[in-house]
N, CA and C of each residue as an Amber inpcrd file, in Angstrom:
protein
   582
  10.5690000   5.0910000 -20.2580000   9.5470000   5.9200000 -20.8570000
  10.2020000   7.1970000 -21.3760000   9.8980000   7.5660000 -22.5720000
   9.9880000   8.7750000 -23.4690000   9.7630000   9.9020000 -22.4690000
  10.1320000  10.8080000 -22.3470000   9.4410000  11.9400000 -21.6910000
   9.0270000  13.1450000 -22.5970000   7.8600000  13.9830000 -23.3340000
   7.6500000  14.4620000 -24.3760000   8.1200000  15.8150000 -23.4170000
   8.2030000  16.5860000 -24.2750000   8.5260000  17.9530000 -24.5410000
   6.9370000  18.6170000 -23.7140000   7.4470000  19.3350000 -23.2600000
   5.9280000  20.1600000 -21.9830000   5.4670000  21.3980000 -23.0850000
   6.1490000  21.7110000 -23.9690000   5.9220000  22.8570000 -24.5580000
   4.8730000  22.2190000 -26.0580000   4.4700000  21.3210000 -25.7850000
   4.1520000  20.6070000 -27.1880000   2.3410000  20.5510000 -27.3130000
   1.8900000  19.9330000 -27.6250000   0.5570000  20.1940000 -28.0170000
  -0.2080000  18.6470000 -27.9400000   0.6930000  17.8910000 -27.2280000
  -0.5310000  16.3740000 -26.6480000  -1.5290000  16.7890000 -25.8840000
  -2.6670000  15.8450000 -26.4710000  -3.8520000  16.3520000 -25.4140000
  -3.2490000  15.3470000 -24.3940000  -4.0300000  16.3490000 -22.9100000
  -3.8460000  15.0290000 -21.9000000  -4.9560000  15.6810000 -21.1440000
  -5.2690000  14.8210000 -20.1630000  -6.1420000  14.8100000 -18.7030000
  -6.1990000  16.6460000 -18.4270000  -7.8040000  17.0060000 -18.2350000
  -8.0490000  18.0300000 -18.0450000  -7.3150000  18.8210000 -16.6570000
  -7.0680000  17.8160000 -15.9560000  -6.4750000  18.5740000 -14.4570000
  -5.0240000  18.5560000 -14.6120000  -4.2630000  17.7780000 -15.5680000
  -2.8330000  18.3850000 -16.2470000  -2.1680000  19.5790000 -16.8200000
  -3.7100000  20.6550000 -17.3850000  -2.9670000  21.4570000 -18.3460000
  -3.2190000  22.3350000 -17.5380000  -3.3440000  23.1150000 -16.4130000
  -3.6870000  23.9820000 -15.5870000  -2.0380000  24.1930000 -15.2050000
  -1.2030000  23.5490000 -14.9620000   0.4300000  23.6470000 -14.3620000
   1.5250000  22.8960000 -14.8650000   2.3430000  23.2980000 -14.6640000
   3.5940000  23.0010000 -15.3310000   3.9650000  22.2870000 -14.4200000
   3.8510000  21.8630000 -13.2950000   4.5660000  20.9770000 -12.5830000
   3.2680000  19.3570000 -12.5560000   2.0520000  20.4060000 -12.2910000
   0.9390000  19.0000000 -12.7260000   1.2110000  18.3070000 -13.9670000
   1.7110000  18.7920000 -15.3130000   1.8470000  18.5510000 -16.4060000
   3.0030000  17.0520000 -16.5550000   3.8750000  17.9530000 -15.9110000
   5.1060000  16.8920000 -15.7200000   4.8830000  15.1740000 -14.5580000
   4.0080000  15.7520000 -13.9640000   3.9780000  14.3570000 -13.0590000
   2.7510000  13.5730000 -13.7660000   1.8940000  14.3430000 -14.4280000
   0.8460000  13.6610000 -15.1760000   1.8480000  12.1780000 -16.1620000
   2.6240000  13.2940000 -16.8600000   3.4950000  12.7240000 -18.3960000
   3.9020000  11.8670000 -17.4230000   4.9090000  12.0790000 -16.5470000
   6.4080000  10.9170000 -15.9030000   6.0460000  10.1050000 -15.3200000
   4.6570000  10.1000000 -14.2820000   4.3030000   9.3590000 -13.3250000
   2.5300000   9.1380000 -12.9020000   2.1010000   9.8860000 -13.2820000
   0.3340000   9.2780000 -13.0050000   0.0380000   8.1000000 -13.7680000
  -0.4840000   7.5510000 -13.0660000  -1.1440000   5.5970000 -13.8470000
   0.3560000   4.7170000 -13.8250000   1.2160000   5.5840000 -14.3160000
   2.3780000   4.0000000 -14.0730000   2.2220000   3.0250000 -13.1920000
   2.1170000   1.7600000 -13.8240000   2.0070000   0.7680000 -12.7450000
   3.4150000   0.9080000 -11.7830000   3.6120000   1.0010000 -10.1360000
   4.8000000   1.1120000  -9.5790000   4.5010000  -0.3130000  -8.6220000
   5.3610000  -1.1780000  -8.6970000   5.5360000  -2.4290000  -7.6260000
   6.2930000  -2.5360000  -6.4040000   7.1800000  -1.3670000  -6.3310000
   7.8270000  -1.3640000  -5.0370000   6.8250000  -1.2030000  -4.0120000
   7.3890000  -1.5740000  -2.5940000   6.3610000  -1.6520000  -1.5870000
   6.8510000  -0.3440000  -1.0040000   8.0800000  -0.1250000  -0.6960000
   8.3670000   1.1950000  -0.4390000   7.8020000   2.4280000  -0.8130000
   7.9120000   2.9120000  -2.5170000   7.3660000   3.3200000  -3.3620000
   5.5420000   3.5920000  -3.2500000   5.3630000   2.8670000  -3.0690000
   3.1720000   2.2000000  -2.6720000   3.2470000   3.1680000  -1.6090000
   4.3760000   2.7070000  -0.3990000   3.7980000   3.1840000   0.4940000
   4.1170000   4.8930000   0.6240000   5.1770000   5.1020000   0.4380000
   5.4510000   6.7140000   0.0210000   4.3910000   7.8680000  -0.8170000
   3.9330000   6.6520000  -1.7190000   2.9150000   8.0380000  -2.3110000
   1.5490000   7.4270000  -1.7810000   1.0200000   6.7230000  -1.0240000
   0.3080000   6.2400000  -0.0470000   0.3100000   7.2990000   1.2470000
   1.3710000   7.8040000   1.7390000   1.2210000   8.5060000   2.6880000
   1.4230000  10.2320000   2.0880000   1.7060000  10.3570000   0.6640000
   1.5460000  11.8220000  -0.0310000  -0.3030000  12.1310000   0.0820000
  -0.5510000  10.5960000  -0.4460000  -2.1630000  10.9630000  -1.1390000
  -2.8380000  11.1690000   0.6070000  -2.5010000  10.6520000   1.9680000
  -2.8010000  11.2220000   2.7360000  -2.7980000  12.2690000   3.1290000
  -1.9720000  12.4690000   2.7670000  -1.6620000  14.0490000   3.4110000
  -2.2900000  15.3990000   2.2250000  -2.7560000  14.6590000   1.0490000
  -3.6260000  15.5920000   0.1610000  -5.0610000  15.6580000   0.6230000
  -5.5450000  14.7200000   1.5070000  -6.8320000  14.6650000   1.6430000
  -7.1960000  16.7480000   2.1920000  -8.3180000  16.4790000   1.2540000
  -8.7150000  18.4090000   1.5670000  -8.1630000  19.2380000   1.1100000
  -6.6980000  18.9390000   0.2640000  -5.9420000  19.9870000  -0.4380000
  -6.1080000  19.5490000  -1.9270000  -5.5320000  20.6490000  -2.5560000
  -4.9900000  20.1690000  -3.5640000  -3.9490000  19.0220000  -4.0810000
  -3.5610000  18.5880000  -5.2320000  -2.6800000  17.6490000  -5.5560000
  -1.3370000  18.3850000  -5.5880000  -1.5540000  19.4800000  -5.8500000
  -0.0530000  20.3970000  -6.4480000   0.1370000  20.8950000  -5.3430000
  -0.7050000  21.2940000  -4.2090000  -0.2320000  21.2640000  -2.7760000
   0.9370000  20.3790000  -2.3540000   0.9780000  19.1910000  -2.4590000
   1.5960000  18.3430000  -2.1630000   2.6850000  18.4710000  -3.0840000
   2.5070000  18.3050000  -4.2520000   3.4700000  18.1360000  -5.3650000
   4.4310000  19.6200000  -4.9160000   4.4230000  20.6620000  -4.6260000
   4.7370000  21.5380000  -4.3320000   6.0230000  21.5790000  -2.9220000
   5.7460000  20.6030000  -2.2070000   6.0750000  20.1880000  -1.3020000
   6.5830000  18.7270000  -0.9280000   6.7390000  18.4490000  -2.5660000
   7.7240000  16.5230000  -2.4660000   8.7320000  16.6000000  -1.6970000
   9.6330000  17.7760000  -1.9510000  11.4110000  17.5540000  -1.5990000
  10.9330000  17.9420000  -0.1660000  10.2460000  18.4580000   0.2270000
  10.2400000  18.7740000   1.8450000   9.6070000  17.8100000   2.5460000
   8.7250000  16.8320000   1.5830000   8.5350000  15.8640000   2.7330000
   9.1410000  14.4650000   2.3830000  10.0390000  14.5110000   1.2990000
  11.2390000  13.7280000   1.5280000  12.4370000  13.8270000   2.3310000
  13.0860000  14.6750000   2.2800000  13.7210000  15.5390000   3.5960000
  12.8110000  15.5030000   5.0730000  11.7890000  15.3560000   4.8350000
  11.2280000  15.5190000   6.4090000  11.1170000  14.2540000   7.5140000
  10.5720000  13.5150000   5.9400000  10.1950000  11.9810000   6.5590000
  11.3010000  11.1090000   6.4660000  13.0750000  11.7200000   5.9410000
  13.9680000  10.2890000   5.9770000  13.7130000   9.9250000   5.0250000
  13.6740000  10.5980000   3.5860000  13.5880000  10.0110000   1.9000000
  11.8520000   8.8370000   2.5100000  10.9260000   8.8520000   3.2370000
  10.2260000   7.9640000   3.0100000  10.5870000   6.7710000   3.3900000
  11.8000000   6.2490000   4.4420000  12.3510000   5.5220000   3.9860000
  11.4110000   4.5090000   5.8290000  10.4190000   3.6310000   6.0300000
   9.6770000   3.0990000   6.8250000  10.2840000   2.9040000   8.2300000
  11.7070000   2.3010000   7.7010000  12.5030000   1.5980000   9.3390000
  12.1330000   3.3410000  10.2020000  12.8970000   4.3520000   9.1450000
  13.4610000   5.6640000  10.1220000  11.9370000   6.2940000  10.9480000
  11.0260000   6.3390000   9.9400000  10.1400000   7.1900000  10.2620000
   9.0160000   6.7100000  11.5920000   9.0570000   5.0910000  11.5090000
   8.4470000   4.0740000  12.2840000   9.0130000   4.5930000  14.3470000
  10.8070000   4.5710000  13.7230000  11.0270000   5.6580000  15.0560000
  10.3320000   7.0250000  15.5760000  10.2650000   7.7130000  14.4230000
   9.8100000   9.3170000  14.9630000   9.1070000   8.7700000  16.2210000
   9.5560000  10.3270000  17.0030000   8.9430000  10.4030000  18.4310000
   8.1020000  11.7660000  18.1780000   7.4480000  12.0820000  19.7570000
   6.8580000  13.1200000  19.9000000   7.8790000  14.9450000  19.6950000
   9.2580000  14.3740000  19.8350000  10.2280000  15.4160000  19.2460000
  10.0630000  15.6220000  17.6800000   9.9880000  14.7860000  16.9230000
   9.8840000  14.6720000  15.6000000   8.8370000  15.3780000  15.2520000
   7.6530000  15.3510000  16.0020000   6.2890000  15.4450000  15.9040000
   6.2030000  16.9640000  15.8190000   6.9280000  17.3980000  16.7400000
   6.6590000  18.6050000  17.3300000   7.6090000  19.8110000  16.0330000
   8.7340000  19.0640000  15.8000000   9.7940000  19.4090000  14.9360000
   9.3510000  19.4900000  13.6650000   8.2310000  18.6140000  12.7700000
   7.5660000  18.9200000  11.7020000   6.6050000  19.5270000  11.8950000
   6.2230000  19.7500000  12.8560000   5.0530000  20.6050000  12.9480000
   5.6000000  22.1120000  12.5680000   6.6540000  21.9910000  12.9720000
   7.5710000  23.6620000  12.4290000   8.0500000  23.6360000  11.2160000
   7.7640000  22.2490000  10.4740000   8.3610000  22.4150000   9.6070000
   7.7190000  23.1530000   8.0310000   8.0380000  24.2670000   7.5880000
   7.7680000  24.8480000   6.5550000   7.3760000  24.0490000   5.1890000
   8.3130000  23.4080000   4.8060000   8.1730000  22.6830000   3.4110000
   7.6420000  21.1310000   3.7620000   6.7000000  21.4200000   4.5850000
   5.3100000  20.3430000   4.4620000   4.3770000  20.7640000   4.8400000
   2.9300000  19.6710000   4.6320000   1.3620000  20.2920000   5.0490000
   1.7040000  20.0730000   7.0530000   1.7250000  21.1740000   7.4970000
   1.6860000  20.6780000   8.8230000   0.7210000  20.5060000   9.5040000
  -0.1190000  19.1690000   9.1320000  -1.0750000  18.9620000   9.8950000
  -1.0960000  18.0620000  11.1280000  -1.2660000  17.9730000  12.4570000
  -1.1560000  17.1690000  13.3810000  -1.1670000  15.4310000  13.0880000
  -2.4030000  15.6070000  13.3730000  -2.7750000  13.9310000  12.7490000
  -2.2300000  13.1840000  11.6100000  -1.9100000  13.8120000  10.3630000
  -1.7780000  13.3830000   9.0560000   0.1550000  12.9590000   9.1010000
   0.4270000  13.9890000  10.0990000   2.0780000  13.5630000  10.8620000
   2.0100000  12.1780000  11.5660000   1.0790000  12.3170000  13.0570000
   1.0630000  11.5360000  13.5440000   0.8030000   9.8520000  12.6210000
  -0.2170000   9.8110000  12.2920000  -0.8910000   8.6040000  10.9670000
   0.0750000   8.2560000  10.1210000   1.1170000   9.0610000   9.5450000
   2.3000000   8.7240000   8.4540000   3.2190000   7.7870000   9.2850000
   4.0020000   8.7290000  11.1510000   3.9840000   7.4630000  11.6950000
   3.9760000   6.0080000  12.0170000   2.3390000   6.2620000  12.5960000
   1.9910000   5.0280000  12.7820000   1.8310000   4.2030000  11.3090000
   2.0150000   4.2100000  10.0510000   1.3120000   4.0100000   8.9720000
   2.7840000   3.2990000   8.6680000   4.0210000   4.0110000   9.0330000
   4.8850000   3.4400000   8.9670000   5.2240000   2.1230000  10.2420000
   5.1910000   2.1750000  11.1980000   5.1260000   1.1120000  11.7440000
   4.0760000   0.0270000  11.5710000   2.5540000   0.6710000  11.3080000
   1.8690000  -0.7960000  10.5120000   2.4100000  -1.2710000   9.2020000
   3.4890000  -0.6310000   8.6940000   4.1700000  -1.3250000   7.3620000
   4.9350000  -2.3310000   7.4320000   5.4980000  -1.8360000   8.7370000
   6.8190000  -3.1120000   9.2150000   6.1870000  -3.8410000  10.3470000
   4.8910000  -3.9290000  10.4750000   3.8870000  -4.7120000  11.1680000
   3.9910000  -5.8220000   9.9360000   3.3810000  -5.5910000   8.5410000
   2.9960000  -6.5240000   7.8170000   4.3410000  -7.0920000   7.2330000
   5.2090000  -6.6920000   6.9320000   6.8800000  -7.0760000   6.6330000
   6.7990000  -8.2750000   7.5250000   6.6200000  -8.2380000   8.6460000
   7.6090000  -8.9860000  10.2260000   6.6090000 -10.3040000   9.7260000
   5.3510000 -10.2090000   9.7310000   4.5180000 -10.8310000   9.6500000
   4.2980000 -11.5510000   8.3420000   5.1280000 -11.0860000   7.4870000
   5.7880000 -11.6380000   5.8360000   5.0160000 -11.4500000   5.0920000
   4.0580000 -10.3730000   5.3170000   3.0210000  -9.4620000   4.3770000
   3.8070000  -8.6450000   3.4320000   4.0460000  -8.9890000   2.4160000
   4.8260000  -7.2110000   1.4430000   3.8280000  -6.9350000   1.0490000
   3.8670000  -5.9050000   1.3080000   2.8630000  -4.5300000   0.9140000
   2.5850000  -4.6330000  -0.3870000   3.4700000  -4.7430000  -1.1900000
   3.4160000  -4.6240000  -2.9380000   2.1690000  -5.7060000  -3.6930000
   2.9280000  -6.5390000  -2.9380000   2.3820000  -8.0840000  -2.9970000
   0.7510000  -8.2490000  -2.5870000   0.2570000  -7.7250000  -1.1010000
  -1.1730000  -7.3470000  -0.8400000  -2.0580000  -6.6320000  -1.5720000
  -1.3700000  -5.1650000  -1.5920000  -2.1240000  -4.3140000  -2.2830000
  -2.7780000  -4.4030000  -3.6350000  -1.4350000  -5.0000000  -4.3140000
  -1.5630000  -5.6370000  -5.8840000  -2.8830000  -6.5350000  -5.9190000
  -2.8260000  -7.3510000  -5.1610000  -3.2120000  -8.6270000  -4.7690000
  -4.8840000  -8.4440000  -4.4570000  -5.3470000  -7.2500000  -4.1170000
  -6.5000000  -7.0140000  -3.6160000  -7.1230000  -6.3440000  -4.8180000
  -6.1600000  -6.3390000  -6.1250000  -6.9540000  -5.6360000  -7.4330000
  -6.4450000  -6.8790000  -8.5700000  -6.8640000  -7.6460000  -8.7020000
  -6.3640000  -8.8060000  -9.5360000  -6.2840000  -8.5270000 -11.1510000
  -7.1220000  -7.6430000 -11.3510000  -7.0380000  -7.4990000 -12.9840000
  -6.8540000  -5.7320000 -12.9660000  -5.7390000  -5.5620000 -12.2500000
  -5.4970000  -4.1950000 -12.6110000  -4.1040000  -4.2000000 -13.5450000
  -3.9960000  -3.4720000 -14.5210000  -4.8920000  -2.1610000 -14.1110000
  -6.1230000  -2.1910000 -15.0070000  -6.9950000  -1.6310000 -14.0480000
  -8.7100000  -1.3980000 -14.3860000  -8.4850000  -0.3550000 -15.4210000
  -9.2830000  -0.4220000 -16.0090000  -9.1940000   0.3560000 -17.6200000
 -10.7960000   1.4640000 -17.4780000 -10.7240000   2.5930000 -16.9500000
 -11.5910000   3.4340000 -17.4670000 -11.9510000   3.6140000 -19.1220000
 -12.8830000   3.2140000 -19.5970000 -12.9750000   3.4610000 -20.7150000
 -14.2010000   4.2740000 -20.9230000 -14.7930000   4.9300000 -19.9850000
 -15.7310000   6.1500000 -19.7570000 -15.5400000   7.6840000 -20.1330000
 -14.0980000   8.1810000 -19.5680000 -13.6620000   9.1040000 -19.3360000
 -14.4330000  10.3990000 -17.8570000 -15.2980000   9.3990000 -17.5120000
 -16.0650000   9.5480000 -16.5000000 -15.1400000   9.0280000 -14.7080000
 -14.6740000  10.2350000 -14.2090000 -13.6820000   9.2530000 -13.0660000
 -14.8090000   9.3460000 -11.2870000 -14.2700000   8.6110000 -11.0980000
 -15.0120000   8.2170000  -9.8510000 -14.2980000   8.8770000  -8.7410000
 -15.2930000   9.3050000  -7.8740000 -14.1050000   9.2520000  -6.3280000
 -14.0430000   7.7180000  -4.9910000 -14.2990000   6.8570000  -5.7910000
 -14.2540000   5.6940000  -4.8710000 -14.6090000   4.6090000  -5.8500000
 -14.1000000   3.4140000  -5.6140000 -14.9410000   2.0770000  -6.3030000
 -14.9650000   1.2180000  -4.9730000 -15.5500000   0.1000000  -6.0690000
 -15.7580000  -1.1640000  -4.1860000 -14.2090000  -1.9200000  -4.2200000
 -13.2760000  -1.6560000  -5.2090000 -12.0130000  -1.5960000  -5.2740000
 -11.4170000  -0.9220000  -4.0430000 -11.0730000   0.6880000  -3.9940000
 -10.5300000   1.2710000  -3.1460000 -11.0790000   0.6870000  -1.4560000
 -12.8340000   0.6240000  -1.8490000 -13.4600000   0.6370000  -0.4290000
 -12.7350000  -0.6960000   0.2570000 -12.7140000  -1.8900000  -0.5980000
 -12.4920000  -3.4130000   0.3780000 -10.5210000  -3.0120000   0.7840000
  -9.8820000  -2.0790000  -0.5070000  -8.3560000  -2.1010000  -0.0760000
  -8.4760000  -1.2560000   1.2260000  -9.2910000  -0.1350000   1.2680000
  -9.1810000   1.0550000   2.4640000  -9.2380000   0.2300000   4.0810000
 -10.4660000  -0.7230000   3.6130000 -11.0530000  -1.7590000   4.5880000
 -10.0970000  -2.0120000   5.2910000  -9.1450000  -3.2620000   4.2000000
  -7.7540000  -3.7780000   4.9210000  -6.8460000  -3.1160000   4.9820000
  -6.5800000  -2.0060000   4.9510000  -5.7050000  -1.4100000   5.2580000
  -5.8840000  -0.9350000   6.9150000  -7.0400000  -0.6590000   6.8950000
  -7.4760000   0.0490000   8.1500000  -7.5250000  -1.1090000   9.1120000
  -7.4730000  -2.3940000   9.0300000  -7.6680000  -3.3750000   9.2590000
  -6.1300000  -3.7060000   9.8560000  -5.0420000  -3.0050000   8.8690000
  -3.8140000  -3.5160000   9.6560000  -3.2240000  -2.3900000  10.6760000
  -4.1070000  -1.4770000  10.9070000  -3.4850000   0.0120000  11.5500000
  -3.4200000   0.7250000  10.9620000  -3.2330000   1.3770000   9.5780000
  -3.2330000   2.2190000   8.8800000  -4.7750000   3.3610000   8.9970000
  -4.1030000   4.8610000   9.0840000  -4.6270000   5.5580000   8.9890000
  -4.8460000   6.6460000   7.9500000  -5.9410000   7.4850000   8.0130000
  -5.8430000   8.4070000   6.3910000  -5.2940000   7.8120000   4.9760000
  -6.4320000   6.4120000   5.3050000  -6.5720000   5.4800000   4.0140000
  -8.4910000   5.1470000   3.4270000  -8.6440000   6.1610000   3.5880000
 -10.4450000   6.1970000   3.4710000 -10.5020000   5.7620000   1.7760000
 -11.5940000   5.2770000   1.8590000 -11.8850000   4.9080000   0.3320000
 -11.7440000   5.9000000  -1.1840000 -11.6250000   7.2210000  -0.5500000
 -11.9360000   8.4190000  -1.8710000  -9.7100000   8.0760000  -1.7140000
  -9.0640000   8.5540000  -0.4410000  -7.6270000   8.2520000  -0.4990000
  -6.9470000   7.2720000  -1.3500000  -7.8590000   6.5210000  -1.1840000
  -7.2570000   4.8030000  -1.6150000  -7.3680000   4.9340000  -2.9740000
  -8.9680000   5.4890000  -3.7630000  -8.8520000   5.4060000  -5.1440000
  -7.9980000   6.4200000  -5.6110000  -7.4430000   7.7590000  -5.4780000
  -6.6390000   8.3300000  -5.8000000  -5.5220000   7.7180000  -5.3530000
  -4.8670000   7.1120000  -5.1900000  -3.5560000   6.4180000  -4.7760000
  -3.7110000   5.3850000  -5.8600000  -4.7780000   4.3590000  -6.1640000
  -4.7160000   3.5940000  -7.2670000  -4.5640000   4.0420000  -8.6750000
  -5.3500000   5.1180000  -8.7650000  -4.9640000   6.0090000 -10.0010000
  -3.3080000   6.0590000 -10.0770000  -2.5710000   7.0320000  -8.9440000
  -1.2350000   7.6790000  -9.0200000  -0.6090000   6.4850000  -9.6870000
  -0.8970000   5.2730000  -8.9440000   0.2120000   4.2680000  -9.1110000
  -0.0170000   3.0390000 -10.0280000  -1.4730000   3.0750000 -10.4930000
  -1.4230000   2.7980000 -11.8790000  -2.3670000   1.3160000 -11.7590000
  -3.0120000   1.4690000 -10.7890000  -4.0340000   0.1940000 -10.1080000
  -5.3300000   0.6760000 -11.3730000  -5.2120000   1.9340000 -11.2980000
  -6.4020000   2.2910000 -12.1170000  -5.9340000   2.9600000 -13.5220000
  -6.5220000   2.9890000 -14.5220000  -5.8610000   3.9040000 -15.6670000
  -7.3980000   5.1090000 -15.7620000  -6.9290000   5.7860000 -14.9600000
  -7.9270000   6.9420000 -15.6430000  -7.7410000   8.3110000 -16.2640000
  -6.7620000   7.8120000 -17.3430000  -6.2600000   8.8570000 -18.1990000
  -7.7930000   8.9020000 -18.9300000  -8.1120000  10.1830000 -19.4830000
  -9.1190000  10.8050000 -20.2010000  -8.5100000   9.3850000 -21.6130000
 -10.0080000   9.4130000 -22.0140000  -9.6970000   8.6330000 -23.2670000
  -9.1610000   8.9200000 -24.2250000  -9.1230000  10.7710000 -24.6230000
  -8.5190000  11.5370000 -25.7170000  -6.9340000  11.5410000 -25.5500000
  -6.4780000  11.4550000 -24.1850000  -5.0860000  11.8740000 -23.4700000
  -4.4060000  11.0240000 -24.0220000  -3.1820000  11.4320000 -24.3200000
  -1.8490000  10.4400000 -25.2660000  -1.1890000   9.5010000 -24.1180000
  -1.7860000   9.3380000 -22.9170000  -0.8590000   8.6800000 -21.8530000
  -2.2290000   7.2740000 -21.8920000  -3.3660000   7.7300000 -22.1230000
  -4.5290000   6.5350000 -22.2800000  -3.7550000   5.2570000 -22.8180000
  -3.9530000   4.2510000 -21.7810000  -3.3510000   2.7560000 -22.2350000
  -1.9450000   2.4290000 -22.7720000  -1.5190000   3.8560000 -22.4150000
  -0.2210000   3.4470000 -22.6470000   0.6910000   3.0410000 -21.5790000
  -0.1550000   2.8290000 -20.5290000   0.5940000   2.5370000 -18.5840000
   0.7530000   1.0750000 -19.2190000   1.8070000   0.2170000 -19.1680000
   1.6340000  -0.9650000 -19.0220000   1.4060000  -1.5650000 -17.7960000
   0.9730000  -2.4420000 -18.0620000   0.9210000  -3.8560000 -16.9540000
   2.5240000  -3.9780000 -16.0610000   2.5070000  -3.5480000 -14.9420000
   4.1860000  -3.6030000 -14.1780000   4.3700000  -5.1630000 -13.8150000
């Protein structure tokens, strides 16, 4: 993908032009279809940890909770102990919230729950939206469909926590399950099919 110039004059998505760093993840990465299971699950446990904040909260705080959590990487974090726990809780360059630590966790060991069990994540998740990506052609966005609600379902279903239905549809958006670029926005339909 092209990456346009930030200084330029494309319309895009009303909650893009407010920041320069929203701007850039709008252009590089909102709606892209992404198929890694790793990947799913990494910004799967970002969009948790946004619940009640902002988006640029988080975005503000990528490199610290890549650094925090082990690049994201499931085997490492599936270890964290109550030292870990206690150790991000001090940690500055993330949301330090108790639970949303604890849940990333466990969220990582229900990942390599469904692995062992020869579930890939990529493969399910995908799998539970068959004709995505869903095409907003409203410009009207939702905070839930019966999409997010039946994925939140099974998710919660395999152990996963701080996967509620409003979580789940913003996570389908990020990663491109949903296209709800504004219809005017130059990124509209241009996500392909991954």
């Amino acid at each position: 993908m092209t990456h346009p110039d930030h200084s330029d004059t494309l319309t895009r998505c009303k909650w893009a032009q407010t920041n320069p760093l929203l701007r850039t993840y709008h252009d590089e990465e909102w709606g892209t279809p992404v198929k890694d299971s790793r990947a799913l699950w990494e910004m799967l446990m970002l969009e948790g940890f946004q619940a009640g904040l902002s988006w640029l909260t988080v975005l503000r705080r990528r490199d610290g909770f890549k650094k925090a959590f082990a690049e994201f990487a499931p085997e490492r974090v599936a270890l964290f102990d109550q030292t870990d726990v206690e150790r991000l809780m001090a940690d500055p360059g993330i949301i330090r919230a108790r639970a949303k630590i604890e849940a990333t966790i466990g969220n990582a060991r229900a990942y390599l729950t469904m692995r062992e069990q020869g579930e890939d994540f990529a493969e399910f998740t995908w799998g539970m939206v068959p004709d995505a990506p869903i095409r907003n052609t409203t410009g009207q966005v939702l905070a839930q469909s019966p999409q997010s609600q039946a994925l939140s379902k099974a998710l919660k279903k395999r152990g996963f926590k701080f996967v509620g239905p409003v979580i789940v549809y913003a996570w389908m958006q990020a990663i491109g399950m949903v296209d709800d670029h504004d219809p005017a926005c130059f990124r509209y339909q241009t996500c392909e099919k991954g």
